[in-house]
N, C-alpha and C positions, 0 to 999 in steps of 0.2 A: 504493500500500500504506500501510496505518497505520502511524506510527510508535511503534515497543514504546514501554509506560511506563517509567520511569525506575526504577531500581532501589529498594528501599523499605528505606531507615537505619533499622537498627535500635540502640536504645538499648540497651547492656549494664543489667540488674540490677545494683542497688547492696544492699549490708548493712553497718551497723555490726560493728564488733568490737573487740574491746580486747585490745592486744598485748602478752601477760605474758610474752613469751620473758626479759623485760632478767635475770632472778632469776638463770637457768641461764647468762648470759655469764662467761666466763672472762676475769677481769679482768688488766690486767698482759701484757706483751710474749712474756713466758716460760710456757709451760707444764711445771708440774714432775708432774702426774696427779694425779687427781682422788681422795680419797677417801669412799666411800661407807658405811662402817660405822655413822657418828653416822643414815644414814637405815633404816639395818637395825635399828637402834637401837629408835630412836625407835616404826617400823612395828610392832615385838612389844608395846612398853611399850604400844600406843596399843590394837592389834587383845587383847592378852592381855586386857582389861577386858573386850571384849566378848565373846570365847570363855568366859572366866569364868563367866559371864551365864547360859549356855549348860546349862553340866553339869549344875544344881538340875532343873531337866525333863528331862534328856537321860538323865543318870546319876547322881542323887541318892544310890546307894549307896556311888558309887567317890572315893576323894580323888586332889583334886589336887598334884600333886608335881613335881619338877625334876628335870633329866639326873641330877643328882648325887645324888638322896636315891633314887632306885632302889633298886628290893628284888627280887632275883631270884623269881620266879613268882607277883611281887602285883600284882592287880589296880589300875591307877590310871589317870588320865586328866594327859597331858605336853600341856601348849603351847610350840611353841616355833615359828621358822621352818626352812623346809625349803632343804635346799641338795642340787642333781640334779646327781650325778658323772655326767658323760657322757664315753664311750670317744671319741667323736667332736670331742669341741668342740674347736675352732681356738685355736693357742697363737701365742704372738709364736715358739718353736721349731722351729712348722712352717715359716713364714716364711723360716727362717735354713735349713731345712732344703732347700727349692724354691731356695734363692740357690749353694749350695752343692752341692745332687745333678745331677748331668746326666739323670738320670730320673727324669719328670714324674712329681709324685705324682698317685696316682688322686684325684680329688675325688668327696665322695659327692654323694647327690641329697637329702639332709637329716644332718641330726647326732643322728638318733635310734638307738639302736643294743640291742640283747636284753640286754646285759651292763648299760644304765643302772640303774642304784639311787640312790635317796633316804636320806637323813641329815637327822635333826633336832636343830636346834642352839639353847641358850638360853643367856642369860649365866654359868651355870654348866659345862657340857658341849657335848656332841654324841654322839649315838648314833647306830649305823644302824640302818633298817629295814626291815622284812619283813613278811611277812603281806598283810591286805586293803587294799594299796593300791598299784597300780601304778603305776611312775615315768613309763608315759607319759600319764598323766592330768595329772602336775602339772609346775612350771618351780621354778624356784631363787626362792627371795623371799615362798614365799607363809607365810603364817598360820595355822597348824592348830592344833586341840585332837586328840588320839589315843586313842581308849582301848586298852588293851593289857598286856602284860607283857614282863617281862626276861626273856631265856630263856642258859641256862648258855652258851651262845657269847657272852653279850654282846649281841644284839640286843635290840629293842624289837620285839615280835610284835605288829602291827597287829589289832584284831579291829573297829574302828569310826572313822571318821573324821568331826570336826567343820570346819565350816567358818561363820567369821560371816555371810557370804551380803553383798547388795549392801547398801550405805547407800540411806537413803532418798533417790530423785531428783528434784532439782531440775524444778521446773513450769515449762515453755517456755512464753512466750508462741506461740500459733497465728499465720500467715501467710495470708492470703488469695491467695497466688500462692506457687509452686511456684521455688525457689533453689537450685544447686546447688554443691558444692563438691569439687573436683578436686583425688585424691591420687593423684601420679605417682613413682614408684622406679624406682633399676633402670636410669636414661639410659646410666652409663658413658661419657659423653663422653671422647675419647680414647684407649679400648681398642681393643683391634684388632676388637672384636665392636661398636662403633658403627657406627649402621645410619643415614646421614644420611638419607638420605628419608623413612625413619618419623620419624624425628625432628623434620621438617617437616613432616610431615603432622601430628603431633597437634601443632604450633603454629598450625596454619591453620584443624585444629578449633575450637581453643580460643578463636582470634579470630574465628571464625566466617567464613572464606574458602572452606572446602569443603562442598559438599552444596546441597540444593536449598532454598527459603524455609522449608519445616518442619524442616532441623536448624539451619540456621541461628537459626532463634526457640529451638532447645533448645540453643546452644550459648550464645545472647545471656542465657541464665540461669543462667549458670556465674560468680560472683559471686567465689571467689578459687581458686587453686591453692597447691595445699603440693605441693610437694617434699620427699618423704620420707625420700632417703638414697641412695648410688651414683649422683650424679650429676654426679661427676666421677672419671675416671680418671686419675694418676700414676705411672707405673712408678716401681717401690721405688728403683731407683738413682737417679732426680734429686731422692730428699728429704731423702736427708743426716740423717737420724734426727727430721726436723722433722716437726711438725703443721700443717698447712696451711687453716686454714676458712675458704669461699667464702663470699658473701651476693649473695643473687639478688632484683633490684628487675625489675617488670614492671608495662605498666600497660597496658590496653585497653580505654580507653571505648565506643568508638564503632564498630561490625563494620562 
């Protein structure tokens, strides 16, 4: 009988890149929590020029105004950013609450809920609002122009909503082969719901150990993976109120 050929090495796919994580390290042994207002800040001062832009073709008739200079039933158009009160969203209370109750709270299957509403806030105020824009269209953070009015409760009555739209994108250099990049969440290492086999199996994908010579060439093109978040499990009693951040090196040249 012939003897089979030899198995055929495959070279992993290589890419440059440049690693801008260092910005967002949290410097210093101690974490005391991060504050993020100066970037709430900054994101109105920056998008309000470009929604400004906007109103001269949009709504040439209507002036624009601030929470504060409000006129109940006039027409004007508010910039401000939008913050999404949600019935659902997870608090450090529930936490303490699950530590605390002997019965399991129900978990839902998302944190979207009928009762959600929208509030727009600018360095002078914050309204709420109503009318033509539903809260589950938008998230907390974003940039709006509104047009609309005050109406005798106090809200801000939606009838049109602006948005600056995308920045203009950056031109990729093209590729003459095909690169891919691997985003995994979700591991939970050390919950009671880690699943080690799967867990080995997409390691043996990603090095290219399982499947026949054609996934193997599609795995040998798999140039990096990110880890995107839950990928490690601690039960709340062994962390003593700390924050714990892992860093995860890998490397796999050769399948």
């Amino acid at each position: 009988p012939k003897t089979p050929p030899p198995p055929v090495a495959m070279e992993r796919k290589q890419a440059d890149y440049s690693n801008l994580d260092e910005r967002y390290t949290i410097q210093g042994e101690r974490y005391q929590g991060q504050q993020y207002s100066h970037i709430y800040y900054t994101r109105l001062h920056h998008m309000r020029t470009l929604l400004h832009a906007l109103v001269p073709s949009r709504k040439p008739h209507l002036p624009v105004t601030t929470v504060l200079g409000l006129e109940e039933g006039k027409d004007c158009v508010l910039v401000g950013t939008l913050y999404k009160h949600m019935k659902l969203k997870p608090s450090i209370l529930d936490e303490y609450s699950k530590e605390r109750s002997a019965i399991p709270l129900v978990k839902p299957h998302n944190f979207m809920h009928s009762d959600d509403n929208l509030i727009l806030e600018d360095e002078s105020g914050r309204v709420a609002l109503a009318g033509a824009i539903p809260p589950a269209a938008y998230v907390t953070g974003v940039v709006v122009a509104l047009h609309g009015k005050e109406t005798s409760a106090g809200n801000f009555l939606v009838e049109d909503v602006m948005e600056a739209g995308l920045p203009p994108q950056t031109v990729l250099p093209s590729i003459n082969e095909d690169k891919y990049v691997v985003f995994v969440s979700g591991l939970s290492v050390g919950s009671s719901t880690f699943n080690p086999l799967q867990f080995q199996l997409l390691i043996d994908h990603i090095t290219g150990h399982l499947g026949d010579e054609n996934e193997q060439a599609i795995a040998s093109k798999i140039v990096r993976v990110v880890v995107a978040g839950n990928s490690v499990h601690i039960a709340p009693r062994f962390l003593n109120g700390q924050v714990i951040a892992f860093h995860f090196t890998c490397s796999a040249t050769t399948l």
